[in-house]
N, C-alpha and C positions, 0 to 999 in steps of 0.2 A: 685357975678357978674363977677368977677374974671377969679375968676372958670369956669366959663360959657363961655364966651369970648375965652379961652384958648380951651376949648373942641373945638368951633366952627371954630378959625384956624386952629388945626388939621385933622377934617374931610372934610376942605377944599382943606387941604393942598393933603389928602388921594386920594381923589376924581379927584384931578387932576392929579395927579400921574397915577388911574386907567384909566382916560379918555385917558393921553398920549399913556399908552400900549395898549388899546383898537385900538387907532387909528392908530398905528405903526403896529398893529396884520393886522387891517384893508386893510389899503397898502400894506403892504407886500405880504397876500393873494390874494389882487385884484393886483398886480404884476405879479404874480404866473400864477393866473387864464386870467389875458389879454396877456400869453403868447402862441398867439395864433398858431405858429406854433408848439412847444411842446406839445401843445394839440393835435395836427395834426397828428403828430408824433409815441405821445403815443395810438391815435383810430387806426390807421396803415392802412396800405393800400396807394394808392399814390394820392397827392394830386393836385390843380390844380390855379396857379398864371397867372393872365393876365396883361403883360406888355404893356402898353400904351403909345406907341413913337406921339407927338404934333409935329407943325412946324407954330407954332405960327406966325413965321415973314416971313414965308415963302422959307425959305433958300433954299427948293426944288423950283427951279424957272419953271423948267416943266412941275409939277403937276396941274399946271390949264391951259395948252395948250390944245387946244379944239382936238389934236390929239393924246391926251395922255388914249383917251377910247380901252383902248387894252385887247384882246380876243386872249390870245396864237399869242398875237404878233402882230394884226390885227388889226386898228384900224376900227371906221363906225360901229361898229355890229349891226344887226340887231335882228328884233325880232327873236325867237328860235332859233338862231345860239349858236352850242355847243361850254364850253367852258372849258381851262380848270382851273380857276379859279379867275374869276375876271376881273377887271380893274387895270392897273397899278398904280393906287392910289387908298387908301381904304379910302381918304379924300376929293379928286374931281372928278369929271365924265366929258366927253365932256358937252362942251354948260353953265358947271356950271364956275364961276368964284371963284379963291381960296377965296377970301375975305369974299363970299356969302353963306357960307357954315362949318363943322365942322373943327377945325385947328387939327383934330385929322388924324395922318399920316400910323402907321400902328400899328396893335392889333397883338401880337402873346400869345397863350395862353401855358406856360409853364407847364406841367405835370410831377412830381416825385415823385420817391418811393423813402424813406429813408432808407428801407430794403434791395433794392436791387440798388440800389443809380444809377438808370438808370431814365433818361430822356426824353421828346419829344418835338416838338415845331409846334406848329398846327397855318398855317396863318389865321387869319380871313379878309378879304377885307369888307371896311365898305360901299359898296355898296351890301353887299348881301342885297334881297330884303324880304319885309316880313309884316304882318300887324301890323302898327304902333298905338296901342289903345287909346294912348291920340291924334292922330291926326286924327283917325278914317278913315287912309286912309291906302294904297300900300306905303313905302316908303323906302330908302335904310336906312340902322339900325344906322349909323353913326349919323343921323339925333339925337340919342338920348343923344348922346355925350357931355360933359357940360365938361370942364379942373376942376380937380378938386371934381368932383359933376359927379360919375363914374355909379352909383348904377342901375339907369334905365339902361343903354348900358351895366353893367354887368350884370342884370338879365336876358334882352332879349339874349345875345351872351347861357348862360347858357342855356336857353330855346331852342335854336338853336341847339345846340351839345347835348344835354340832360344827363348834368354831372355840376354839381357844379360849380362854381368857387369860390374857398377860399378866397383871398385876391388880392390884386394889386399894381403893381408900375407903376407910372406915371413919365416921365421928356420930356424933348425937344428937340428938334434939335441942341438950343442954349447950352442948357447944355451939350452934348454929349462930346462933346471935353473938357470939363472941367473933366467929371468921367474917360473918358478914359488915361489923362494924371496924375491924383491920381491914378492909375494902372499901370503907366508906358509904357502903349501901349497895344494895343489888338496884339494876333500875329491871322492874316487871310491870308489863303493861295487862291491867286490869277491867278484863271486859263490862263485867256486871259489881256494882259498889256491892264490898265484904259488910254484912250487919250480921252479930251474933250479942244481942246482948244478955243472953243465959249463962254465958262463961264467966271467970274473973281472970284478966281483968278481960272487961268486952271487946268485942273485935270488931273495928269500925274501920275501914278503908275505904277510899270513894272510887270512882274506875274512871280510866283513864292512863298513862304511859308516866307512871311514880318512880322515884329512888325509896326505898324503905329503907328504916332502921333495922338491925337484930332482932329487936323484939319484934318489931312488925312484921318481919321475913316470916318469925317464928308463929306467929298468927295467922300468918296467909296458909302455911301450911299445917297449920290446926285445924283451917275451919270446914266443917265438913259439907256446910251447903243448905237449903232448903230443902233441894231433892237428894241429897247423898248421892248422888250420880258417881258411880264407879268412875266414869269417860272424865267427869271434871274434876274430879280428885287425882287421877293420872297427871290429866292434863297437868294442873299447878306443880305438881311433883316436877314434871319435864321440863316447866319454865320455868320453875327454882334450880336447876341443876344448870341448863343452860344460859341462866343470867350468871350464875354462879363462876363455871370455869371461864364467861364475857370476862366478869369482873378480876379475874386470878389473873390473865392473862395480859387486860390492863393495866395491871399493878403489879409486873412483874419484877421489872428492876427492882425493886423495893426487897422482895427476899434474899435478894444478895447482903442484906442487913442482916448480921447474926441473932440479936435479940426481936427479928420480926419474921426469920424461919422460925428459930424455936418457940416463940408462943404460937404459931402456925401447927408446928411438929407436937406441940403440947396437947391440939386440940382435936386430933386426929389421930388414925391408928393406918398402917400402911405397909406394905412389903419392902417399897421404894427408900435405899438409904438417901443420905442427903445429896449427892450427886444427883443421882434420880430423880431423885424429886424438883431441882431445881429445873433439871434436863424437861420435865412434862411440863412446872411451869412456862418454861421459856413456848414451848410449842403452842402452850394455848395463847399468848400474844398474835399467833396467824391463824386461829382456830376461826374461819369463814361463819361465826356462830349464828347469825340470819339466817342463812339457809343451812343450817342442820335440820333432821327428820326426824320425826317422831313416832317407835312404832310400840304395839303393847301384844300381849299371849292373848292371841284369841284360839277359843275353844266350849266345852259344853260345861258347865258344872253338873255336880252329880252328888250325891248325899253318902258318905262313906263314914259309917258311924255315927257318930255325933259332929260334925262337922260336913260341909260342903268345897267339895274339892274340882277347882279348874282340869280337864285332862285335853291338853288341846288338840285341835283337829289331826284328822287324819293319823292317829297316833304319832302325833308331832314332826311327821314328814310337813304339813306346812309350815310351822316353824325353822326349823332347819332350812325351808326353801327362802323366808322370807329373809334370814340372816343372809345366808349366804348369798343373795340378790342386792344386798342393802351395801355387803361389805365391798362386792364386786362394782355397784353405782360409786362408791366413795373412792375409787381407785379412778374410777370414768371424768376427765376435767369436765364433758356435757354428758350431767348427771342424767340417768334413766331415771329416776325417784323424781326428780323437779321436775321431768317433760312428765311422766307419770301425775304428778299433783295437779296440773294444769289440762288434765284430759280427764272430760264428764262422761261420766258412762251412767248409761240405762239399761238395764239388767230388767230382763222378760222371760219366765216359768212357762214353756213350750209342753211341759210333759205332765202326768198323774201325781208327780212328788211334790206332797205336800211342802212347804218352807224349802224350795232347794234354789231359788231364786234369793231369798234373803241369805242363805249361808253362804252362793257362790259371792252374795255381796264383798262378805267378810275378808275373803281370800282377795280378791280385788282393792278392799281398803290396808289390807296389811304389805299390798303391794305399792301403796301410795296413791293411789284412786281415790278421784273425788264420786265417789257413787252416788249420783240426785234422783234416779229414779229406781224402785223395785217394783214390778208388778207381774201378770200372768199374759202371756199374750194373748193374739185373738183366736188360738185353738192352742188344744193340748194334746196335741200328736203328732209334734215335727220329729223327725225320726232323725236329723242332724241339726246340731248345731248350729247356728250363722251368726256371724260379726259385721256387722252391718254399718259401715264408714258413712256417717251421715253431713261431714263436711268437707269431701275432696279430699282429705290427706289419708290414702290410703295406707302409708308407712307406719301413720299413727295405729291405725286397727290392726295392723300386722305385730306388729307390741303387745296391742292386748288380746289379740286372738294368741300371740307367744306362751302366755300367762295359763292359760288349760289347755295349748297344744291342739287346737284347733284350726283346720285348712279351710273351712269355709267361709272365706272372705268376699263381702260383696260391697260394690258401690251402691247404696242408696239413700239421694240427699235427701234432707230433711225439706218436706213442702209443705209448710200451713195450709189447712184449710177452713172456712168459715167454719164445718160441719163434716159430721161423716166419714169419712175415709181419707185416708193418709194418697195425697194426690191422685183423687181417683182410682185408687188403687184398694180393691175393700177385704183382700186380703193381707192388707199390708196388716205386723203386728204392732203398730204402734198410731196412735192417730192425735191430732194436733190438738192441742187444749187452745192457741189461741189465734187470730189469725196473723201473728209476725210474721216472718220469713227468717229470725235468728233461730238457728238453732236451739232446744235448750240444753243441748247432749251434747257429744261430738260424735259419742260411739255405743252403737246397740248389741246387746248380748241376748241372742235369743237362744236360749238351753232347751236342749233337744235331747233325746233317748240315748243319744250315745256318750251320754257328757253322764260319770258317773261320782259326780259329784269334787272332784278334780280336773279329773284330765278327760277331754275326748278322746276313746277309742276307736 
């Protein structure tokens, strides 16, 4: 009986010992395998995080001003009025009250390659408009937004750009000033001196290439402007977000400190468990952040009840185009976006359509184009097309003739003339404002009959 007894402690004792390692193997693997950036990583290619900035209490005190529905700066917009990206809040629209609606403030969807350790940062405005299936109506996407409880608003945003999104990080306005002073200050260089003093407290920043405080982060991103310009309220959004992961990246070793993850992890909300999260910090230490791109929804607003709703071009085949162009530069070590930045186009209305030279603008700047001229050329009845290589680099206008699949590519350099005619030449559609010999272009877009408004046929 003894005997017996004795055997049966042992295989006991055996059994738990097995079950221990069983279940240390267990964890360890599902540690491994829930690290879900590494895994990212390891399939290659670049991937795609959406950052979710809230303002739970409001700290943006403008955002729900009924004259805060801005269209490249415009407030009022009406139906079909082009725009070029939005309303100056991606979380209230005129007529709506902040209280009434998502506390969600702005979406920027981060894209990287860990190959080529370049970056992008694409604004979403949560008024784009679109069919909402659980509501079975028209409504702007934000509506799908829950703090916390992200999945519906990232599946639809995904379905929108037509690319993935991998994961996400969420925090608040309240928090902000709290991460940015665990980093010691964001440094953001400020074109034009911040003055708001109708606020409390006032927002005074001078311009120039600053470290800011928290709270002063938190101001930069309060203020809404003189002009409330849509473009420069993005803007600061994209170079708070991009100073931001600078600054994470530079202070990375540091989270390997339990008590400076977790007031990190305290002040945030995220898919990514702790593994993860380290795994992304550690990547943004080689995040190439100077030259990351900056793109936003361009599209028309339109008046959809009581609010005004982005639906962007082309029923968002240019969006989808511009993503998928953006993800595939970021994968390129000689980015097409940076040779793109660096190439001036002049855009010329060949035909009877009214604004079709200012929209093809648009499609051009979402591609990374510096666009410095729009105008009509010297007739309105070119029946094709022409891309007109104004400085020897034919390659270059082969790219942007790429861009609306157009074959009519021609050499013709740019000749100053005192006066008159573009080198003698008086049907040339472009003619010289001064007498240099620099070009002020590289590359001429003259839109012709067969260009219907994307692509030449």
């Amino acid at each position: 009986m003894s005997r017996r007894g004795g055997f049966d402690k042992g295989f006991l004792l055996l059994l738990v010992i097995v079950l221990i390692l069983v279940g240390t193997g267990i964890f360890l693997y599902a540690q491994v395998r829930t690290d879900k950036i590494t895994e990212l990583v390891k399939k290659g290619g670049p991937f795609t995080v959406a950052i979710f900035v809230t303002d739970k209490t409001h700290v943006v005190k403008w955002q729900g001003n009924s004259q805060t529905a801005l269209s490249a700066g415009v407030s009022g917009t009406t139906a079909g009025t082009a725009s070029t990206g939005g309303t100056a809040s991606s979380g209230t629209v005129a007529g709506k009250s902040p209280d009434s609606g998502s506390s969600l403030l702005f979406t920027e969807l981060f894209s990287y390659d860990p190959k080529t350790h370049k970056g992008s940062l694409l604004d979403v405005p949560g008024n784009v408009g679109s069919l909402i299936g659980s509501l079975q109506k028209i409504d702007r996407i934000d509506v799908l937004f829950k703090p916390g409880k992200v999945e519906a608003y990232q599946n639809k945003i995904a379905s929108l750009v037509g690319s993935p999104i991998s994961l996400y990080i969420e925090t608040d306005m309240t928090e902000i000033p709290k991460i940015v002073d665990l980093l010691d200050g964001l440094n953001l260089f400020i074109a034009n001196p911040v003055q708001e003093t109708n606020t409390n407290p006032m927002i005074l920043l001078p311009s120039g290439s600053l470290t800011l405080d928290g709270s002063k982060v938190q101001s930069y991103l309060s203020y809404k402007g003189p002009s409330g310009s849509n473009i420069e309220i993005i803007a600061r959004r994209q170079r708070f977000v991009q100073a931001l992961l600078k600054a994470i990246g530079g202070h990375a070793a540091m989270f390997d400190k339990r008590g400076v993850y977790d007031a990190f992890h305290n002040w945030i909300t995220t898919d990514m468990n702790r593994r993860s999260l380290l795994s992304f910090i550690g990547l943004m230490s080689k995040l190439d952040s100077e030259k990351m791109t900056f793109q936003r929804v361009l599209g028309v607003d339109r008046t959809v009840g009581n609010q005004v709703l982005i639906f962007p071009h082309y029923n968002g085949r240019l969006l989808r185009e511009t993503m998928q162009q953006t993800l595939t530069s970021l994968s390129n070590p000689q980015s097409a976006t940076a040779q793109a930045m660096t190439t001036r186009l002049q855009i010329l209305n060949g035909t009877l359509v009214t604004g079709l030279a200012h929209r093809t603008s648009q499609i051009f700047q979402s591609f990374g184009y510096d666009v410095v001229s729009v105008g009509n050329a010297d007739r309105q009845d070119y029946a094709h097309t022409e891309i007109l290589d104004r400085t020897g680099n034919l390659a270059q206008a082969q790219k942007v003739a790429a861009v609306i699949k157009c074959t009519d590519i021609k050499n013709q350099p740019f000749t100053a003339t005192p006066a008159g005619g573009q080198g003698g030449k008086a049907a040339a559609p472009v003619q010289a404002a001064t007498a240099s010999a620099i070009p002020p272009y590289d590359v001429t877009i003259v839109l012709g009959q067969n260009f219907d408004g994307r692509y030449c046929k």
